[in-house]
C-alpha positions in Angstrom: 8.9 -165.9 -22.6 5.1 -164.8 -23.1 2.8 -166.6 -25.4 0.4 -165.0 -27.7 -2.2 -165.9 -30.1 -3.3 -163.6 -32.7 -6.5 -163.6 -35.0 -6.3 -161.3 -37.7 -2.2 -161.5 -37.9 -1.3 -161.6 -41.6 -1.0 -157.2 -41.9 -1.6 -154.2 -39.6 -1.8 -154.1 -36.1 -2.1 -158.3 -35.9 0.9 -158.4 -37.6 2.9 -155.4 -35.5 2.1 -158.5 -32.6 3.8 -161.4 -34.5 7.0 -159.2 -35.0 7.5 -159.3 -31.1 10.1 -160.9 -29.8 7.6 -163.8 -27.8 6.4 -167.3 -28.6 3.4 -166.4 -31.2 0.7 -167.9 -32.6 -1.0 -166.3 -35.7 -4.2 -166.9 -36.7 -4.5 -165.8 -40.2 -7.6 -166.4 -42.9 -5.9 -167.3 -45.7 -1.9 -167.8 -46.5 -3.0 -167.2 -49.9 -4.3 -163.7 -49.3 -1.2 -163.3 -46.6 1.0 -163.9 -49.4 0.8 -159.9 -49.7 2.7 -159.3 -46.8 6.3 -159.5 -45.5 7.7 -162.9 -45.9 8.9 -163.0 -42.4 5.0 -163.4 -41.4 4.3 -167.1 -43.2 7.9 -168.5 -43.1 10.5 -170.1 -40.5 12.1 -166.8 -40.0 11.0 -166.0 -37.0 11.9 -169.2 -34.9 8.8 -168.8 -32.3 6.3 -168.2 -34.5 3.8 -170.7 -35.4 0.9 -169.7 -38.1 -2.4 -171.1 -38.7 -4.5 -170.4 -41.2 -7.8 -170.9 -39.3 -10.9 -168.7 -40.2 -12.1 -167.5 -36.6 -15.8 -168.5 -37.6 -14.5 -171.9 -38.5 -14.9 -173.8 -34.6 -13.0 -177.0 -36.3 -9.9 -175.1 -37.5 -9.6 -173.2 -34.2 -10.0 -176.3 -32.2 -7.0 -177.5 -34.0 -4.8 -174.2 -33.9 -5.8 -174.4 -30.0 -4.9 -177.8 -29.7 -1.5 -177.4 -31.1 -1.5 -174.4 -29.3 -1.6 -176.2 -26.0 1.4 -178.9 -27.2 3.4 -176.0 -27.6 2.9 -174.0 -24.2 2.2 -176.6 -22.2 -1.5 -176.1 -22.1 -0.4 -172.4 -21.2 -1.5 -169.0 -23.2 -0.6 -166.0 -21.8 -2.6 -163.6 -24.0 -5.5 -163.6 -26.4 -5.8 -160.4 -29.0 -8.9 -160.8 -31.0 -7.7 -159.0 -34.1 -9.7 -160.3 -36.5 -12.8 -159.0 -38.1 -16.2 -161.0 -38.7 -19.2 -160.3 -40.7 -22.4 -161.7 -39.5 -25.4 -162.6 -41.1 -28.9 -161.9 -39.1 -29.1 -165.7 -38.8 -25.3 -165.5 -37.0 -26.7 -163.0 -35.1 -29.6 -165.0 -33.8 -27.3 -168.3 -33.6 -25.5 -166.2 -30.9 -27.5 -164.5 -29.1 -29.9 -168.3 -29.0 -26.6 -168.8 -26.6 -26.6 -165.8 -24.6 -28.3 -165.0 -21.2 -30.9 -163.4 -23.1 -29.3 -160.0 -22.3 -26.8 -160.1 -24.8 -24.2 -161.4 -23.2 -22.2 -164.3 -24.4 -21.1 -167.0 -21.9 -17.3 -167.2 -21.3 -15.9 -170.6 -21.9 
């Protein structure tokens, strides 16, 4: 069975992924604000899904959602969908590029 994580999972397309039938993890914002969708998305329902609520501009809480990622797989992720949205400041803007090539390209970790 594959394994997926999922930013941006608690509606729309991010949430079209957790409904597959694979071993999922769901990155979500805010359960609170997830409350709006189907049960099925937050609860034990679906036996291989695993949520997080982990803002993806928060590196502590994804640290921890990969971490327990990794107990789960085996240290094995098969895909990555960056569903998310982010807003970024002008400072964000220059925090990330301070980390690029100077081209505008981000390093790949």
């Amino acid at each position: 069975m594959s394994s997926y994580l999922v930013t941006g999972a608690s509606r729309g397309i991010g949430l079209g992924f957790v409904l597959e039938d694979n071993v999922v993890f769901a990155l979500i914002r805010s359960k609170e604000t997830a409350l709006k969708a189907p049960p099925t998305t937050l609860g034990n329902e679906i036996p291989n899904l695993h949520v997080f609520e982990a803002d993806i501009m928060d590196a502590k809480a994804l640290k921890v959602a990969a971490e327990i990622a990794a107990q789960v797989t085996g240290g094995k992720l098969d895909v990555l969908i960056n569903n998310a949205a982010a807003t970024y400041s002008e400072n964000d803007w220059r925090r990330i590029l301070d980390f690029s090539d100077g081209e505008g390209q981000l390093p790949i970790w």
